[in-house]
N, C-alpha and C positions, 0 to 999 in steps of 0.2 A: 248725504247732506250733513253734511258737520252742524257744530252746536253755535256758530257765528252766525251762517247759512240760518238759522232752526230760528232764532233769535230775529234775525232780520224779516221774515217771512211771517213770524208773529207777530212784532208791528207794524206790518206794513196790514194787518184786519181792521176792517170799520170797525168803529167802535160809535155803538149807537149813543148818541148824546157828548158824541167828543165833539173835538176844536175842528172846526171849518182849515181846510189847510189853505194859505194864503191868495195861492193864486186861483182856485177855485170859483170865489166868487167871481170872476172877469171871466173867464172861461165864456165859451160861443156855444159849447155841447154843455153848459151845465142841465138846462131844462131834461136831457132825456138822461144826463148823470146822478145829479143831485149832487155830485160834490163826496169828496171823501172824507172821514173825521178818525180823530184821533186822539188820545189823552194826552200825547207829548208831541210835540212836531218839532223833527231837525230843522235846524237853519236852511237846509238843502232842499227840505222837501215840501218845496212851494205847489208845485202840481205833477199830475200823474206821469207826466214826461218827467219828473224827475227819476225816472224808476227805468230810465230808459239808459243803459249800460252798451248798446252795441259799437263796437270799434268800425262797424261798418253798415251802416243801416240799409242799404242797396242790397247784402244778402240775407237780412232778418225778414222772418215770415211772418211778424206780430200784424195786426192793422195798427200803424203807428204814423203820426204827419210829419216825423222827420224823416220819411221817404216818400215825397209828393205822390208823384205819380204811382206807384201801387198802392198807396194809401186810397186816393181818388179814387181808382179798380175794384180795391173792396168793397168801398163805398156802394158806388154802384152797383155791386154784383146781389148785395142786398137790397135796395131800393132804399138807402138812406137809415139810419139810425133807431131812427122811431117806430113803436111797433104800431100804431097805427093805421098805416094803408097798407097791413094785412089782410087781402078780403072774407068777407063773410064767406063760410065753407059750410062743406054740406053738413047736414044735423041726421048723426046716426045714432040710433041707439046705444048702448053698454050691454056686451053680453052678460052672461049670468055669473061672473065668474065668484069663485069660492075665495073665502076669508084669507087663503094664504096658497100662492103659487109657487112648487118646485122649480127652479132652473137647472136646463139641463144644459152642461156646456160640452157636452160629447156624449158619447154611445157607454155605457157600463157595462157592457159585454159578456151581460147574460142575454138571458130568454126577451124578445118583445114587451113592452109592457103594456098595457091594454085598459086598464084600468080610472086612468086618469081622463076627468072632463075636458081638463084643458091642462097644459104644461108651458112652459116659459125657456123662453132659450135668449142666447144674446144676439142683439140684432143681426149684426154683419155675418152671424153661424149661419143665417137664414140664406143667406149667398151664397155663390161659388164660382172662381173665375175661370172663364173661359176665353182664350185670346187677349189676355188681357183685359179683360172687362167683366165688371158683376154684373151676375146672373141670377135670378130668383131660383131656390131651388127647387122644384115640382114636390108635391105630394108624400111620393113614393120615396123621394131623395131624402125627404126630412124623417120620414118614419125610417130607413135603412141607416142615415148617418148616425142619428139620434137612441136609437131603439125604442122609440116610445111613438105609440099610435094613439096622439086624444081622441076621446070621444067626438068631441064638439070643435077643437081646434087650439090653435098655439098663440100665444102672448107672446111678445118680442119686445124686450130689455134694454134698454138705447145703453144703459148704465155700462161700460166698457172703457180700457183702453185709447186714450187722447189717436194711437194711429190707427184702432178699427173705427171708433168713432168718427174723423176724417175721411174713411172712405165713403161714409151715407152721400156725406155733401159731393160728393166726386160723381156720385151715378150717371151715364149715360143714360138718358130718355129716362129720367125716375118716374115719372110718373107710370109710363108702361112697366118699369119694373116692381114697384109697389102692386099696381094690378095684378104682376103675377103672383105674387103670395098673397094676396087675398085668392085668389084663388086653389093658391097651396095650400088652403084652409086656418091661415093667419086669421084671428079671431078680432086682436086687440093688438095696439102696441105701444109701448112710452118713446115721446120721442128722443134720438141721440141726444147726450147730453155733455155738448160742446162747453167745455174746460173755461173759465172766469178765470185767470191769474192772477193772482197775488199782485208778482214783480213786472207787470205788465201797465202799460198804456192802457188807461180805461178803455178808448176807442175800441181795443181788442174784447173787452167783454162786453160792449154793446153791439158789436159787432156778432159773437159768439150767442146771446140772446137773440138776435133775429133773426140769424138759421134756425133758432130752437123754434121760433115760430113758424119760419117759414115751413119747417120739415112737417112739424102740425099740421100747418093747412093742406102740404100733397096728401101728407096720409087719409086726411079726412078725406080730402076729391077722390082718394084711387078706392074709397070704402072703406076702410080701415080704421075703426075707432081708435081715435088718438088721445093718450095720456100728457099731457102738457106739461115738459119738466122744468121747474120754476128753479131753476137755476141763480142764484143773484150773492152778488158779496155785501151787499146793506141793503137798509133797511127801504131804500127809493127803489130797487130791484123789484121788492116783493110787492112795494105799491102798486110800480109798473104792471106785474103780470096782475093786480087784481083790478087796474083799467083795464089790460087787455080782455080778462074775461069778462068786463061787465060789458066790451062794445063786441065780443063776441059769445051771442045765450044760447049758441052749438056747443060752445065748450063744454064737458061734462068731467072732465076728469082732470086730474094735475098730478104729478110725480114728482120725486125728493128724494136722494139719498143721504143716506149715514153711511160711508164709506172712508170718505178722502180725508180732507179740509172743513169738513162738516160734524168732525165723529170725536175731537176732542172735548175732554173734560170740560173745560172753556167754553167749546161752541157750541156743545148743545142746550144749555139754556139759549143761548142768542140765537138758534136758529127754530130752536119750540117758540119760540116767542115772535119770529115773525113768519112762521107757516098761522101761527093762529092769529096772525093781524092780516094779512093775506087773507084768511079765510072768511074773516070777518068784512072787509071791506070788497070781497069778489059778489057780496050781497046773495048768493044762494045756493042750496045744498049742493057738494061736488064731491066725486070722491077721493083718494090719495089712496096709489099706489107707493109705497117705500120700501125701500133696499134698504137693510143694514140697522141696527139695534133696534130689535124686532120688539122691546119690550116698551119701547118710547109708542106703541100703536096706542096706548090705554092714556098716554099722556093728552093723543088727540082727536079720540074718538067722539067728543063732544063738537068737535069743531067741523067734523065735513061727515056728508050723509053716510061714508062707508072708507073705512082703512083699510087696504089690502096688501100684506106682505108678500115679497117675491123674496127667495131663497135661495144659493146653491146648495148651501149645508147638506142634505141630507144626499144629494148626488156626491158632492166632494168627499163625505166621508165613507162613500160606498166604495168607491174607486181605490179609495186606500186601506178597508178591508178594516174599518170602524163600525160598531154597531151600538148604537142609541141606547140610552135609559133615561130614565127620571128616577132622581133621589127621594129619599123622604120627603125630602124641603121644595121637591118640585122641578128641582135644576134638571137641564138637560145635560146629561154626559155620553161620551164615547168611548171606547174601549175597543181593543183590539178585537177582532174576529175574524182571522183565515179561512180562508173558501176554498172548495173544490168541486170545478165544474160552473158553467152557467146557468144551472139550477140553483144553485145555491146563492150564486151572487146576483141573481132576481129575486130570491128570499130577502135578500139582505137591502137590499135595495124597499123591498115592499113594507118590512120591518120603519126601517129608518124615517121611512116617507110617515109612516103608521105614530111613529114615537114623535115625529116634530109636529106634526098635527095636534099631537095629544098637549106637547108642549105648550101651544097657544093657546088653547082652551083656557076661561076662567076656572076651570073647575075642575084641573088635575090638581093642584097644590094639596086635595083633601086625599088623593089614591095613595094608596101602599106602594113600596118600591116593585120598581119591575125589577124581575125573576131573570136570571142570566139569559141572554141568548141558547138556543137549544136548536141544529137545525134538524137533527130526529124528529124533534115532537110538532114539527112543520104539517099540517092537516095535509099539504100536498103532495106530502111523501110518499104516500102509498095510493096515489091519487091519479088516472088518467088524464091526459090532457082534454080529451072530448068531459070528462066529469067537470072537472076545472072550467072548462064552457060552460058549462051548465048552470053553476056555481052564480049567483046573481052579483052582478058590478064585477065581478070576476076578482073579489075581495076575499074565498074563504081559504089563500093559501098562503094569506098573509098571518105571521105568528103573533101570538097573542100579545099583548103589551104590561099586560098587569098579574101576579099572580091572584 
């Protein structure tokens, strides 16, 4: 993206307390839009179809009205715009899960890991195609691709890639597929978290919002505690999902990332500021699951019953043979560490998991610097594997974090 591209795409962001853009108000979807605002508005860009560029609108895939008929199709294929006659779904609990969740997005290719209550992976890994078709992947398939055997079960990350994300909504018989990873021991899941455009026809992200609900409500029918990802480009977005939860009191959870569109300098005051009006207006404790600037959790810890960070970091950097510390000042660093063997790169792995944990704690900033990596002085070194059983949480050949 060039710096024209870069420029264009930045104004084209609500801007909470801008100018109404002209054609907005007449608009027929403004009710479930709000309307889009802005602190300069071109001569051009009277409403959201001004944003609509295609030379041939018959093969764009946007939901847009200057292609009647597949516009109409989308339309339908949601039940209309509004999240509203979404129905009431079933009301399951929230597991137990821990303050901050590993993802895992492949196998680190050491030893099993065992260790872990619950782990995280991204949704569509939890698949696999057969004949053309996804498949849930059994039990055994997730512990082998993954290497990691939770305790209690797996969390699944809608937060991915615009073409794995598009495969959720594609499922044959989803609902019998979702039931089969609840019984692959899928614990929790956030739901896929379908893309809002910038340079898009609004239609396309209300559109894109009512899968995110729709995908909520199979998840909850097939048993599946659902994370409900409040997706939105202004400030009407986020009213909307805190109607949605007040006419649905099953709801129990919501998810957000700081990844994309959401993770500049810029945005995140304007998106702290309406996760905590959302939260405020959903009228009762929920928790938030969030990806991505792990240290904005303190910002809204006041706001919903329970923050929970999901991570790859400590996988990503196993993989590439980084090993964790904490500075004086607290900060989390990497540094090189070559391995040898799949022992070692399960050390490094159990290390890593060990220092980001620590990381989030209030109460590393007061500890001493950790002490280089050492995989000699690994308590498992001279250690059986039956000892290592034995070993409570199957934690004691994880190395030490602090001198």
């Amino acid at each position: 993206m060039d710096v024209v591209q870069q420029r264009h795409i930045w104004m084209l962001k609500d801007r909470d307390g801008g100018q109404l853009r002209l054609g907005c108000s007449e608009c027929l979807d403004r009710g479930a839009c709000g309307g889009l605002h802005s602190k300069a508005i071109a001569l051009g860009d009277m409403t959201c179809l001004s944003e609509c560029q295609c030379p041939n609108p018959d093969a764009c895939d946007l939901v847009c009205p200057t292609a009647p008929s597949r516009f109409a199709a989308r339309i339908r294929e949601v039940h209309g715009l509004t999240l509203d006659n979404v129905p009431i779904a079933r009301d399951l609990p929230l597991p137990a899960l821990p303050d901050a969740l590993p993802i895992f997005d492949g196998n680190h290719g050491g030893e099993p890991l065992t260790s872990l209550d619950f782990a995280a992976l991204p949704f569509t890994k939890a698949l696999r195609r057969e004949d053309g078709t996804d498949r849930a992947r059994t039990a055994s398939e997730l512990r082998d691709t993954f290497g990691v055997k939770p305790r209690i079960g797996w969390v699944l990350t809608g937060v991915q890639q615009d073409s794995h994300v598009e495969r959720t909504w594609r499922l044959r018989q989803a609902a019998a597929v979702l039931a089969r990873l609840k019984r692959s021991g899928v614990a929790m899941a956030t739901t896929p978290n379908f893309s809002l455009y910038l340079d898009a026809p609004r239609h396309d992200n209300l559109h894109a919002m009512k899968r995110i609900a729709w995908m909520w409500y199979l998840l909850q029918e097939a048993g599946i505690p659902a994370a409900l990802h409040i997706n939105g480009r202004t400030e009407h977005d986020f009213m909307r999902w805190a109607a949605f939860a007040r006419q649905h009191p099953e709801l129990r959870a919501v998810a957000f990332e700081f990844l994309t569109g959401t993770s500049g300098v810029d945005d995140i005051p304007v998106y702290l500021k309406r996760l905590k009006l959302f939260a405020r207006e959903a009228g009762r404790p929920l928790w938030l699951l969030v990806r991505g600037h792990n240290e904005l959790r303190h910002e809204l810890a006041a706001d919903f019953e329970r923050v929970i960070v999901l991570d790859a970091n400590p996988y990503q950097k196993t993989i590439h043979r980084r090993a964790g510390h904490l500075t004086s000042s607290g900060r989390l660093r990497f540094s090189k560490s070559p391995t040898e063997g799949p022992k070692q790169l399960t050390a490094l792995l159990r290390h890593n998991l060990n220092v980001w944990k620590a990381s989030l704690e209030p109460s590393h900033k007061g500890l001493r610097a950790q002490r280089p990596l050492d995989y000699e002085a690994s308590p498992s070194a001279s250690k059986s594997p039956a000892d290592r059983r034995n070993e409570p949480n199957d934690e004691a050949s994880q190395l030490k974090l602090f001198a």
